[in-house]
C-alpha positions as CSV (number, residue, x, y, z in Angstrom):
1,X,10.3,-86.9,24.7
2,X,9.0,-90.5,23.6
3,X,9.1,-91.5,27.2
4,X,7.0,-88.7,28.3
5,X,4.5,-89.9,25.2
6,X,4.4,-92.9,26.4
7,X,3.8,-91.8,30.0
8,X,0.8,-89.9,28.8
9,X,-0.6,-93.0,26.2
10,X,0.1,-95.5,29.2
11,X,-3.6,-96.2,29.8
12,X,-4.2,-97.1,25.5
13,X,-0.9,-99.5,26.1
14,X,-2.4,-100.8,28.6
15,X,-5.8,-101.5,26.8
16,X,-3.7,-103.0,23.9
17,X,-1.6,-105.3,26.9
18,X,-5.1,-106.3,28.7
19,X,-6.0,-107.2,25.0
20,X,-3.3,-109.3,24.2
21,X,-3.4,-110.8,27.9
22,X,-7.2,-111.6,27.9
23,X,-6.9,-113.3,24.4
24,X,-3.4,-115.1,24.9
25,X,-4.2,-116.7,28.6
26,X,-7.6,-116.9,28.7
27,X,-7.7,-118.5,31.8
28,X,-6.4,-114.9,33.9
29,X,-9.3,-113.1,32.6
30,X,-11.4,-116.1,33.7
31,X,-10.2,-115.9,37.2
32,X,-11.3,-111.7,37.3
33,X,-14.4,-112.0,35.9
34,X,-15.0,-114.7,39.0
35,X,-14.5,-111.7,41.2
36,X,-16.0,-109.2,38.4
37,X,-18.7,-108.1,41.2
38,X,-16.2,-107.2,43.6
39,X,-13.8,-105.4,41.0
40,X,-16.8,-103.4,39.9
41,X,-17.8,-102.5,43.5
42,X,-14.8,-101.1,44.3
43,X,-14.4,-99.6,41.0
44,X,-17.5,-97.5,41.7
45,X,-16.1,-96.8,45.5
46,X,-12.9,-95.0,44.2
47,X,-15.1,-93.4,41.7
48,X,-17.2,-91.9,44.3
49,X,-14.9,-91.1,46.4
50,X,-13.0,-89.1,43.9
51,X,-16.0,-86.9,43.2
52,X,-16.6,-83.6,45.1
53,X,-20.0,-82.0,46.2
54,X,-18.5,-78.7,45.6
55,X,-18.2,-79.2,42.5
56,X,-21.6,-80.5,41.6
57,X,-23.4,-77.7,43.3
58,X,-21.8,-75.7,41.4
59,X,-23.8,-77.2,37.8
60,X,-26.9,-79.1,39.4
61,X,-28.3,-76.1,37.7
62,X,-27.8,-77.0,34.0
63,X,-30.9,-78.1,33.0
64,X,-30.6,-77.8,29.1
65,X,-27.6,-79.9,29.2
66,X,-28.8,-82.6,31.4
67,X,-32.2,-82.5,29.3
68,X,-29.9,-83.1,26.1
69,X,-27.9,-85.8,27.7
70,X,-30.4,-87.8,28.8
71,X,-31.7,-87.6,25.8
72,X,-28.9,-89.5,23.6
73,X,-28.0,-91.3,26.3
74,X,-31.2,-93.5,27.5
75,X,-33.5,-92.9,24.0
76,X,-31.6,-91.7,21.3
77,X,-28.6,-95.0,21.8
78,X,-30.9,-97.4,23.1
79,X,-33.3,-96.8,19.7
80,X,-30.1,-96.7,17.5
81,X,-28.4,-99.6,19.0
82,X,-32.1,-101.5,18.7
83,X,-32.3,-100.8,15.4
84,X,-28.7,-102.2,14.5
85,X,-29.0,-104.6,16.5
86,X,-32.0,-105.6,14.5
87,X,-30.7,-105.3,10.9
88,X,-27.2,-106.7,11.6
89,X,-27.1,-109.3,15.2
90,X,-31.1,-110.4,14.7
91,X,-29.3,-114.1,14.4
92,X,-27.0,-113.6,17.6
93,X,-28.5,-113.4,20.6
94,X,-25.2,-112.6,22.5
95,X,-24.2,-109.8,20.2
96,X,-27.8,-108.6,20.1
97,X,-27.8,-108.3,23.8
98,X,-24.2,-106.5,23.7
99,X,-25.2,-103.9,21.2
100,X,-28.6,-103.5,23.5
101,X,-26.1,-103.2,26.4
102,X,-23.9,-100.8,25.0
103,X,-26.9,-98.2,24.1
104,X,-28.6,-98.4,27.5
105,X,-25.8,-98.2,29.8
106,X,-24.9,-94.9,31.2
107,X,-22.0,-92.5,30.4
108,X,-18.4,-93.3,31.7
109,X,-17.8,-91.6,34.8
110,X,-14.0,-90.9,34.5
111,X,-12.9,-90.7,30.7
112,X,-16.0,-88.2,30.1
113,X,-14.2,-85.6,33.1
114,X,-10.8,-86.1,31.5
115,X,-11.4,-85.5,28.4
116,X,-13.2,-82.4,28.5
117,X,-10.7,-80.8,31.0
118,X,-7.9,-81.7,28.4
119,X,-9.9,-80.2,25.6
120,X,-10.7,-76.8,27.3
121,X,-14.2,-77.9,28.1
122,X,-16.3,-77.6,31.3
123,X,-15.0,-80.5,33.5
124,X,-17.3,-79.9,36.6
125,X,-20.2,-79.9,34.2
126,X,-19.2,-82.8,32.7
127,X,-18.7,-84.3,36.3
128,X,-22.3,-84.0,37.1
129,X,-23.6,-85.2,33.9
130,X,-22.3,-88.5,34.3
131,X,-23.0,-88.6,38.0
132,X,-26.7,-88.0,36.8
133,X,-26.5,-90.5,34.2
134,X,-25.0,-93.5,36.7
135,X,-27.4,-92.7,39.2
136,X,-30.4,-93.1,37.1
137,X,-28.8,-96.3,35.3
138,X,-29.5,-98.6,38.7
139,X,-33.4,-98.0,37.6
140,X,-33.5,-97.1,33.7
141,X,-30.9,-99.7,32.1
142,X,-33.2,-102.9,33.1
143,X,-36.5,-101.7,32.0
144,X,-34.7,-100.6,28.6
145,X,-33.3,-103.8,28.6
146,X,-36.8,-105.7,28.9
147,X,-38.2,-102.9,26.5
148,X,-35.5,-103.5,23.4
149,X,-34.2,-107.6,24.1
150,X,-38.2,-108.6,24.2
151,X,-38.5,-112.1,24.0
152,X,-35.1,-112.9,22.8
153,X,-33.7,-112.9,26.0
154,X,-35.6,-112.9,29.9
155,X,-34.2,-109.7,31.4
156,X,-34.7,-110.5,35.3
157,X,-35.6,-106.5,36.1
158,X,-35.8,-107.0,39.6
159,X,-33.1,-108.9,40.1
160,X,-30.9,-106.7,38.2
161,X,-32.0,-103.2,39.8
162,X,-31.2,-105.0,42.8
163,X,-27.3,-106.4,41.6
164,X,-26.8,-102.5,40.2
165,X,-27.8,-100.8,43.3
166,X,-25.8,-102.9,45.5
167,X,-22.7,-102.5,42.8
168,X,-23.3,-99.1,41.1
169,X,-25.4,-97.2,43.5
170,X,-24.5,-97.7,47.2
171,X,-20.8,-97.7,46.6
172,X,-20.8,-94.5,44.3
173,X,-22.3,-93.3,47.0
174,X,-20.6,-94.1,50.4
175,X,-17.4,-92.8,48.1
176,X,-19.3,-89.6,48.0
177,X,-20.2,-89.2,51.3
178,X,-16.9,-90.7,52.9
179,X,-15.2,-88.0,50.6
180,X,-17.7,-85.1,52.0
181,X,-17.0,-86.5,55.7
182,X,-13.4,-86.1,55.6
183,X,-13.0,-82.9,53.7
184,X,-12.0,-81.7,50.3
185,X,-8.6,-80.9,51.8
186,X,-7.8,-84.4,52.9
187,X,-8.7,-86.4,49.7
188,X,-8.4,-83.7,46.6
189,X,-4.4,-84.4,46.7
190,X,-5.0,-88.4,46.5
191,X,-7.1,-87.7,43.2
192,X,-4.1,-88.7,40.7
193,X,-4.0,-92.0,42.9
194,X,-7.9,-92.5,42.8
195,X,-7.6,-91.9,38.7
196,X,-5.2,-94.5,38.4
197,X,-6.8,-96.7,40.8
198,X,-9.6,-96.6,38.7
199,X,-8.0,-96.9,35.7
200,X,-6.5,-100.4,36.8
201,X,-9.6,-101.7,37.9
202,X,-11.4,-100.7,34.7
203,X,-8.1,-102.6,32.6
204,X,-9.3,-105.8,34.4
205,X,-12.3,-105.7,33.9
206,X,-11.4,-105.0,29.9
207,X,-9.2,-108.4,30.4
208,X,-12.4,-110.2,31.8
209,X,-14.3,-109.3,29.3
210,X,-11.8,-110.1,26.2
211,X,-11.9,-113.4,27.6
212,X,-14.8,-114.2,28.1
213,X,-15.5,-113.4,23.8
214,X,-12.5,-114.7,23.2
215,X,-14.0,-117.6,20.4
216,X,-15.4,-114.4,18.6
217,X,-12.2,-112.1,18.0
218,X,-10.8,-112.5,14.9
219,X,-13.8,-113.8,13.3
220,X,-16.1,-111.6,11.1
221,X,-18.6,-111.1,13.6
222,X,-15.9,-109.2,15.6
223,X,-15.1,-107.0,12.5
224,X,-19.0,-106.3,12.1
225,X,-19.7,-105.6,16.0
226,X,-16.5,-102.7,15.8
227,X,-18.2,-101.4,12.5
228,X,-21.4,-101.2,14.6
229,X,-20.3,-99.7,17.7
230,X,-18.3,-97.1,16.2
231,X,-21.3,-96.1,14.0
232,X,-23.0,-96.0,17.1
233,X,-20.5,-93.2,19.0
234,X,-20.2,-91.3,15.9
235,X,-23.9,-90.8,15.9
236,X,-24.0,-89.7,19.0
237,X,-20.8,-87.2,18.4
238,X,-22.6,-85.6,15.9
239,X,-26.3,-85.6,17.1
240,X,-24.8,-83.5,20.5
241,X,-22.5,-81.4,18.5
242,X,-25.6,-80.2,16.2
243,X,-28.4,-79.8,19.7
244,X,-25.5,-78.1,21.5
245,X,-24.4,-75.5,18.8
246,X,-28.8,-75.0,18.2
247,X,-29.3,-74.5,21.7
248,X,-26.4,-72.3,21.5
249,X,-24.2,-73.7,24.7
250,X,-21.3,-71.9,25.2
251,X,-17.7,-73.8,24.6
252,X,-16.6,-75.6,27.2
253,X,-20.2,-76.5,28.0
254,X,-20.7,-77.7,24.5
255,X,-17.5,-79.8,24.7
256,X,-19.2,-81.7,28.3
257,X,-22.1,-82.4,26.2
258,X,-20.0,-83.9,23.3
259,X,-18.0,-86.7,25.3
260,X,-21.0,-87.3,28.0
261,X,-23.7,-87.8,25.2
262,X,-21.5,-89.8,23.1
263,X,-19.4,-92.3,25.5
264,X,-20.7,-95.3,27.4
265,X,-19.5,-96.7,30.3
266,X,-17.6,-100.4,30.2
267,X,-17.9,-101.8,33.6
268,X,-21.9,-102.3,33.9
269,X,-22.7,-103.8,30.6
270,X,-19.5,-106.0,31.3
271,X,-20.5,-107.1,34.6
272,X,-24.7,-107.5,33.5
273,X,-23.5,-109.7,31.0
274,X,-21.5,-112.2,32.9
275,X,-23.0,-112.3,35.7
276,X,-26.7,-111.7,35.3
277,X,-27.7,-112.6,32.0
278,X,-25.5,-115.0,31.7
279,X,-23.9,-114.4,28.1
280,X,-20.6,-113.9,28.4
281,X,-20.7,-113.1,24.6
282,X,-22.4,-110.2,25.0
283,X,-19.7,-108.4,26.6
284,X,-17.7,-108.3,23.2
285,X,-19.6,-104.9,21.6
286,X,-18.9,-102.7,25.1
287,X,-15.4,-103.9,25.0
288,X,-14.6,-103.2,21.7
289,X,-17.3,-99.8,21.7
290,X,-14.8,-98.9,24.6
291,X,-11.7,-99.0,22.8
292,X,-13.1,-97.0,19.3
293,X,-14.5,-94.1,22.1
294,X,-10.9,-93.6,23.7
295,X,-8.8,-93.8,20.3
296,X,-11.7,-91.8,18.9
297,X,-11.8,-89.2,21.6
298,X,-8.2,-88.9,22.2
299,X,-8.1,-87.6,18.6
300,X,-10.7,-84.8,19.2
301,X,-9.2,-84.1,22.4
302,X,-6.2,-83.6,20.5
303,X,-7.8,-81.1,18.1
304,X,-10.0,-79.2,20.5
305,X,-6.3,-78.6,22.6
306,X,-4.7,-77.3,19.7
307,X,-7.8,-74.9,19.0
308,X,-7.2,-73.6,22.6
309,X,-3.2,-72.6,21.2
């Protein structure tokens, strides 16, 4: 029984291990985020490649839901995040930028499809909401960024549309194709393999990231970023649970909404940090905004499921 709890929690232990590794040896976080392009490419490969066109045809139709995504995803957490950034990290450029990072980045596109299969919600739904949201993040994410950082920092746009095509867009979407080219009935049994895959490439990049703001955990800045970024999601969790029960989406479409609205993806503001802007730093608030969204969602995951019994 604790074994098979264990099993299913091994992705949080390995969070808390990556943690723990990242702030203890520095210097094996340092060597990933050397390679943190090539970790992220890949990352978005597998990603693609575990995604089916079936199943997005299926809710390319879903126009209210896409409408309200988009929505808290690239205005309603950008302006939030601007805002806190302004009243609390005004002093701190890097933790400015992360908390700017964090709002514009897209949805995840792994945790998001999990989560609302676990909790009886519309998985393929939530699949092409955060397809959506990643594809449109190559273009939207750096002219939010110039918008919101302003002066404070020089966002090079065109350099980093180009660095988020070549990393988020073109591999996403030879994994689609490649998937689409072989058949449903040749990859859909490796897709426990591909979550996993993904899953260890995402726990590096988590390491890269804790050390690279390793100077700023256990300070009070770290204490205030976590207060920030959880205020952050539990906006968002509430804002789409209150459009989606007034638009009157049914269930398990309301459930999609709730976890693609709300979460943020970890790899992009990660690797934009490092290796574009040059502010390692500012990868602390999407690491730590990362960890409150999957002990925060696991919970309601948790309470949906029992709903369900």
């Amino acid at each position: 029984m604790f074994v098979d709890k264990l099993k299913k929690q091994w992705f949080l232990i390995g969070v808390a291990l990556c943690w723990y590794w990242g702030y203890r040896f520095p210097w094996a976080g340092e060597q990933i985020s050397a390679h943190l392009k090539l970790l992220v490419t890949i990352l978005m490969f597998l990603m693609g490649l575990g995604i089916g066109f079936p199943a997005l045809r299926r809710r390319m139709g879903c126009w209210r839901e896409t409408g309200v995504v988009l929505f808290l995803c690239y205005v309603l957490a950008p302006f939030i995040s601007f805002v806190l950034g302004r009243l609390f990290f005004f002093d701190q450029p890097d933790l400015y930028c992360g908390i700017i990072l964090v709002g514009t980045t897209c949805t995840t596109l792994s945790t998001c499809v999990v989560f609302t299969r676990l909790a009886g919600g519309d998985d393929a739904l939530a699949l092409w909401l955060s397809v959506v949201t990643s594809f449109l993040c190559a273009v939207v994410m750096p002219l939010l960024l110039t918008l919101f950082l302003g002066p404070m920092v020089s966002v090079p746009v065109e350099l980093m549309i180009r660095r988020l095509m070549l990393v988020l867009f073109l591999p996403l979407s030879a994994g689609m194709l490649l998937r689409a080219v072989l058949g449903e009935d040749r990859i859909s049994p490796l897709g426990p393999m591909l979550t996993r895959g993904c899953a260890l490439f995402i726990l590096a990049v988590i390491m890269a990231a804790v050390a690279k703001g390793r100077h700023l955990l256990g300070t009070s800045s770290s204490l205030a970023v976590l207060v920030t970024v959880a205020g952050l999601h539990l906006v968002l969790l509430g804002t789409s649970f209150m459009i989606s029960r007034i638009w009157g989406f049914r269930r398990p479409a309301r459930i999609a909404v709730l976890f693609c609205a709300s979460q943020k993806t970890l790899q992009f503001p990660t690797y934009l940090a490092v290796t574009v802007l040059d502010m390692p730093e500012a990868a602390l608030p999407a690491v730590l905004f990362h960890v409150f969204q999957l002990v925060m969602d696991s919970a309601i995951v948790s309470h949906l499921s029992s709903q369900r019994e």
